[in-house]
C-alpha positions as CSV (number, residue, x, y, z in Angstrom):
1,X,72.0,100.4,95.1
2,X,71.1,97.1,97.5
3,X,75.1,97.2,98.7
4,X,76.5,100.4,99.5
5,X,77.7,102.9,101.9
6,X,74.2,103.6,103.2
7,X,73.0,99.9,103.6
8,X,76.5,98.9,105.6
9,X,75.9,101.7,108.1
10,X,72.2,100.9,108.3
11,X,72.9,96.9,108.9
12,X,75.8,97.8,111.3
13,X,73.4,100.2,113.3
14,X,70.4,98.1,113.4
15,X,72.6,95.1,114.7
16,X,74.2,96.9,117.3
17,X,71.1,97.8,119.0
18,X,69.8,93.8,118.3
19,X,73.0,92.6,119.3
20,X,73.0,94.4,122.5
21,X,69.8,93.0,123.3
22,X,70.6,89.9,122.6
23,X,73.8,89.8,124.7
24,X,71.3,91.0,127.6
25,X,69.5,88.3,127.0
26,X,71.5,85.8,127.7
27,X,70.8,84.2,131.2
28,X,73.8,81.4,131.4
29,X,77.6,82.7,130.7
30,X,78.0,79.7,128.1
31,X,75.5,81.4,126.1
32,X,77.5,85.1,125.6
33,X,79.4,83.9,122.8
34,X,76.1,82.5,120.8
35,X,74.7,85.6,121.7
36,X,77.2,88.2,121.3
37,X,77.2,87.3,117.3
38,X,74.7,90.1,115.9
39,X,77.2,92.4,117.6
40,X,80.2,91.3,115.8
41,X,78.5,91.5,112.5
42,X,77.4,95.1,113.6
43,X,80.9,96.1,113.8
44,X,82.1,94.3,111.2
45,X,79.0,96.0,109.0
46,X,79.9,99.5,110.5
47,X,83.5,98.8,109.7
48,X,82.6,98.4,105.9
49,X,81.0,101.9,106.0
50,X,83.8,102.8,106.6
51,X,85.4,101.1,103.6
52,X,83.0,102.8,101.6
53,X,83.7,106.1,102.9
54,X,87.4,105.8,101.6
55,X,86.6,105.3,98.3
56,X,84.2,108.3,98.3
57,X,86.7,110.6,100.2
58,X,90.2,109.3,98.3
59,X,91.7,108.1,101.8
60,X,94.1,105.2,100.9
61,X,95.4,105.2,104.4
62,X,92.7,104.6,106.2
63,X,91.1,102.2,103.7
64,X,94.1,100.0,104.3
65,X,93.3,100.0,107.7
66,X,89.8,99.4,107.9
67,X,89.8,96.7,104.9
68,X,92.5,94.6,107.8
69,X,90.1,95.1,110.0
70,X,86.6,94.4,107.9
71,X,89.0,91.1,106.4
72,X,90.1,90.1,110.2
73,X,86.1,89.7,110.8
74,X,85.6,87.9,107.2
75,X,88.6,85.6,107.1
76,X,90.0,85.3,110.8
77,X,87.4,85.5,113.6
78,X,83.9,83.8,112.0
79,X,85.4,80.3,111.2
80,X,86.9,80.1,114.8
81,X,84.4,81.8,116.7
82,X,81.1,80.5,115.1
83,X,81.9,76.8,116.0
84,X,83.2,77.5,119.5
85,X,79.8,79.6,120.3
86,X,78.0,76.6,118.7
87,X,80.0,74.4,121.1
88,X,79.5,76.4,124.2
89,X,75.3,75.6,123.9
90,X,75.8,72.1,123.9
91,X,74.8,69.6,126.2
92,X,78.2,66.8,126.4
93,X,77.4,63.9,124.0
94,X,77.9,62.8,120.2
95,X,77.3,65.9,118.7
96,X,79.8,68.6,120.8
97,X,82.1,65.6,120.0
98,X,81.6,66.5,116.5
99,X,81.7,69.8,117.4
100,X,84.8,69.6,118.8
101,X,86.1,68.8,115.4
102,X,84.5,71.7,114.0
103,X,86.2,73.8,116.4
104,X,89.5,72.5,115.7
105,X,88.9,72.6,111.6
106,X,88.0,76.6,112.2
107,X,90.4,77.6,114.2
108,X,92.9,76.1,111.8
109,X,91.7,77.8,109.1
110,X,91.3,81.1,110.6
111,X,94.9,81.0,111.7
112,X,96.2,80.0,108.3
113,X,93.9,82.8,106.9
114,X,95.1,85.0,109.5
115,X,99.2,84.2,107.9
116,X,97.8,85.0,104.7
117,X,97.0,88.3,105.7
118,X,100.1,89.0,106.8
119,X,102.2,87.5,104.0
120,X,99.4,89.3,101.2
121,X,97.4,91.7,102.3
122,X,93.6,91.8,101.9
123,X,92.9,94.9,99.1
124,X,89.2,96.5,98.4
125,X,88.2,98.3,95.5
126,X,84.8,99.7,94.8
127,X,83.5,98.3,91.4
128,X,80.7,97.1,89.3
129,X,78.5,98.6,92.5
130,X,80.0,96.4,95.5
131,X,83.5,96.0,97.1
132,X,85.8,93.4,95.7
133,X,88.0,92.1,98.0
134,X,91.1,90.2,96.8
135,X,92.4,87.8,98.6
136,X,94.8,85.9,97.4
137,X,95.7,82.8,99.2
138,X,96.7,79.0,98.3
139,X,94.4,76.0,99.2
140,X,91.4,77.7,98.2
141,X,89.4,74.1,98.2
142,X,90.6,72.8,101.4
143,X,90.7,76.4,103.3
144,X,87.0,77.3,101.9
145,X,85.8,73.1,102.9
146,X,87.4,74.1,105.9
147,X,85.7,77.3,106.4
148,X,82.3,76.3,105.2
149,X,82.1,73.2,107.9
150,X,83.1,75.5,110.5
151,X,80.5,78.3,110.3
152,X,77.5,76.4,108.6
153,X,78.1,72.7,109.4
154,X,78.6,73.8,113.4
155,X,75.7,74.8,113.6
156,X,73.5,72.6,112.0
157,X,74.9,69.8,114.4
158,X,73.4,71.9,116.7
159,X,70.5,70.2,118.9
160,X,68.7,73.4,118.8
161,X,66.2,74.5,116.2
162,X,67.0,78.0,116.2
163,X,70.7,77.4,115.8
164,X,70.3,74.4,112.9
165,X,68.0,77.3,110.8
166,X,71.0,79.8,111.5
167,X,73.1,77.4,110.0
168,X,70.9,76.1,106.7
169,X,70.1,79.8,105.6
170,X,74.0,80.7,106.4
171,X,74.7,77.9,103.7
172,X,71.6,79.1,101.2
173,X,73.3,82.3,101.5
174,X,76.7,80.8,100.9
175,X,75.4,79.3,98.1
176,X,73.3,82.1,96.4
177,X,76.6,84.5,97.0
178,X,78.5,82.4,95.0
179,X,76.2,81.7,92.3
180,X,75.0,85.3,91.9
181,X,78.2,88.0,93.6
182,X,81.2,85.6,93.0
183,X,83.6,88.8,92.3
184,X,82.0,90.3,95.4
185,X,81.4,87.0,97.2
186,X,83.3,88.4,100.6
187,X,81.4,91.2,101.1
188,X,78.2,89.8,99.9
189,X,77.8,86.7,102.2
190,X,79.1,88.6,105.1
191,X,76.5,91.2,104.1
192,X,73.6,88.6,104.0
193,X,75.1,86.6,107.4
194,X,74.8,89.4,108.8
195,X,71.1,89.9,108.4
196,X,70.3,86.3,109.0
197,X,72.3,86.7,112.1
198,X,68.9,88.5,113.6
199,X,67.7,84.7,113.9
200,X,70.4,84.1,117.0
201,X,67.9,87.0,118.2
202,X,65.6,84.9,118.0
203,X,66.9,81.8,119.8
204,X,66.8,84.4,122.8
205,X,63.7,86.2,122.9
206,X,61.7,83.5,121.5
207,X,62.1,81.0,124.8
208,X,60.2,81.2,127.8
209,X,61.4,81.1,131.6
210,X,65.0,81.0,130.9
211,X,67.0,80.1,133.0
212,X,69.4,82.7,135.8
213,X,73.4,83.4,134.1
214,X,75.7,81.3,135.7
């Protein structure tokens, strides 16, 4: 089984030791946040273990908790956060104008998302081999337009290479979610974006002479 238990734990483990190298690697405080991304999707990864491990062990309680939790990473914290990192590596100009906008369009949604949680709560069930999460919400077009230019448009008005490629495959994978998980599509493109997120590695460790953190 490609998504289960097992793979959540392993992509949460081998992103926390990439993400901690990563946020060593940064040499300029602006570029924590940008950095610090391969660890967020190691915890969020971890926490869907977690999920996992309620359904195997019939722990309702706790599988409430931890699907809040997995959901605040999936609905709440990505389309505000993603932009702002994007932001934060930018030289001023046109595009962290644009940015800017971004920004402003993912925050928005994450805090409408983040009232949705509250008024209907996010619920997981284990079927057909993945976790469904339903989500019930209204706007689906505007909050998922919303959502979509905040986490893969940011970043492919990025002026660096590594960041614009983070951004296309994030949007393949968007894509190819949809298409082939729809029922799943929460876990699955979280599940893939989390693995592509090993190309923000990249953007570190593949420079030369960086420069000291400021």
């Amino acid at each position: 089984m490609c998504f289960s238990m097992t793979a959540s734990l392993a992509a949460g483990g081998f992103l926390l030791g990439v993400g901690t190298m990563t946020v060593k690697a940064a040499r300029r405080s602006s570029e924590v946040p940008f950095a610090a991304i391969p660890l967020l999707f190691a915890i969020q990864q971890l926490s869907e273990g977690v999920v996992w491990w309620t359904f195997a062990h019939d722990a309702p309680g706790l599988n409430v908790v931890m699907t809040q939790f997995y959901s605040f990473f999936s609905h709440v914290l990505w389309p505000a956060y993603v932009p702002l990192a994007v932001l934060l590596l930018e030289p001023p100009g046109r595009r962290s104008r644009l940015l800017k906008l971004t920004a402003i369009a993912g925050i928005g949604v994450g805090l409408y998302l983040l009232y949705s949680m509250f008024e209907y709560p996010i619920t997981s069930r284990a079927i057909g081999g993945h976790i469904e999460y339903v989500s019930p919400h209204f706007f689906a077009v505007v909050t998922m337009t919303g959502y979509l230019l905040a986490t893969t448009v940011s970043p492919l008005l990025s002026n660096e290479i590594m960041v614009r490629i983070f951004g296309a495959l994030a949007l393949i994978s968007f894509v190819l979610a949809y298409l082939i998980f729809a029922r799943w599509f929460i876990s699955v493109w979280c599940f893939f974006s989390a693995i592509l997120s090993v190309i923000v590695a990249l953007r570190f460790f593949g420079r030369k002479n960086p420069p000291p953190l400021v």
